[in-house]
N, C-alpha and C positions, 0 to 999 in steps of 0.2 A: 624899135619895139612898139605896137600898136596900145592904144589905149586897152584895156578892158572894159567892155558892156557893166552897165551900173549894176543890172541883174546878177549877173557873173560874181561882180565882187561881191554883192549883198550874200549871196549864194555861199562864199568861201568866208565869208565874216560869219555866216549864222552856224555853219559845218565847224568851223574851228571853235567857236564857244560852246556850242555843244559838245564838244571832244574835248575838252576845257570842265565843263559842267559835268562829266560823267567822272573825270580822273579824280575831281576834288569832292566827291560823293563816294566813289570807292573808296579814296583812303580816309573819309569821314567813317565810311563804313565798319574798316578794318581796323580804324584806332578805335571804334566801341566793341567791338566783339574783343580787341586783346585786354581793353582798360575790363569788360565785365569777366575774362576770365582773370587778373589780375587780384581783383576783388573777392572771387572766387577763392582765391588761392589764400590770399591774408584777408580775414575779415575781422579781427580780432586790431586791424588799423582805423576801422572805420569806425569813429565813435560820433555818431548823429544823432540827435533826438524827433523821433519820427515825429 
């Protein structure tokens, strides 16, 4: 098996944490959109003092 070019790997380390970065953004995403319809749904749990 030949070595890989530094480039190369630099290359597949930055593609993989970006594809990494996007999955843990979308379901950051998707838990605030389900938590604000949740909130939506029972408000009458949410006793905060603005």
């Amino acid at each position: 098996m030949p070595q890989m070019k530094p480039m190369m790997w630099l290359m597949m380390m930055t593609m993989t944490l970006m594809m990494i970065m996007m999955t843990l953004i979308m379901n950051f995403f998707t838990t605030i959109k389900i938590s604000h319809q949740w909130m939506k749904k029972t408000p009458y749990l949410i006793k905060w003092k603005w």
